[in-house]
C-alpha positions as CSV (number, residue, x, y, z in Angstrom):
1,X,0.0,0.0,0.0
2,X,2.7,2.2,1.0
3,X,4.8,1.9,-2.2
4,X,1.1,2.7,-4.1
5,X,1.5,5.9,-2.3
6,X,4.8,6.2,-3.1
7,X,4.5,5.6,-6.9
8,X,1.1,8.0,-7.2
9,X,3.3,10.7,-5.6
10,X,5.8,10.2,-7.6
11,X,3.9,10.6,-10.8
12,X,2.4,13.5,-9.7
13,X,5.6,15.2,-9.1
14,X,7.0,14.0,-13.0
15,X,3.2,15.6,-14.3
16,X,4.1,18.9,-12.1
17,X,7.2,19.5,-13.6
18,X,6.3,19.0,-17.4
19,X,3.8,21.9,-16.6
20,X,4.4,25.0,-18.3
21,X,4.1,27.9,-15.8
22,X,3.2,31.2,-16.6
23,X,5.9,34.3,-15.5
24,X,4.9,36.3,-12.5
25,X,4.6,39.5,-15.0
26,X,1.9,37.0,-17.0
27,X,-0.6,36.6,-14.0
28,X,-0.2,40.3,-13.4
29,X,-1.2,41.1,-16.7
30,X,-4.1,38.5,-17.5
31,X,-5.3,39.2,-13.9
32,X,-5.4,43.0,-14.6
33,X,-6.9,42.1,-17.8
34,X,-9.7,39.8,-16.2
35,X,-10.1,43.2,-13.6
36,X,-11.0,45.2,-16.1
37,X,-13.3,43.6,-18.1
38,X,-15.2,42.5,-15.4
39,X,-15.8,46.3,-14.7
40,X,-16.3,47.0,-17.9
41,X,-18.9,44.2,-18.2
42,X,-20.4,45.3,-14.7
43,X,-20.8,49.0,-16.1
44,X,-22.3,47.8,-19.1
45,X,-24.9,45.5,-17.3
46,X,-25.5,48.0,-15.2
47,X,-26.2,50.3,-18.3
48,X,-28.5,48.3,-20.2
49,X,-30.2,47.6,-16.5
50,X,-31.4,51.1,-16.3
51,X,-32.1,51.7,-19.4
52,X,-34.5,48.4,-19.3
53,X,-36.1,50.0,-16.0
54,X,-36.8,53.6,-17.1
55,X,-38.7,52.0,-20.0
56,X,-40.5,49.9,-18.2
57,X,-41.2,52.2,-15.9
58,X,-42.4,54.4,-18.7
59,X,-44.4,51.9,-20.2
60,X,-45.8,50.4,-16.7
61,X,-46.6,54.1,-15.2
């Protein structure tokens, strides 16, 4: 059982090391990418949302 272990761990640690890491200045940039068009999204939805309501609310009242 304890070799089993052994081997699994092992493997992993071979699979870990054939990974292709991104550079520190790659996750800054792709996170500061993701940032910003989350916002962007966010501002957008809430765009359209109040747009959506002052018709309704035109239409309704």
């Amino acid at each position: 059982m304890i070799e089993r272990i052994r081997r699994y761990l092992a493997a992993v640690r071979a699979e870990v090391q054939r990974v292709s890491w991104p550079s520190k200045r790659e996750v800054i940039t792709f996170t500061l990418l993701i940032v910003l068009m989350v916002v962007a999204l966010g501002l957008y939805l809430g765009l359209v949302d109040a747009v959506l309501q002052q018709i309704l609310r035109l239409l309704i009242g």
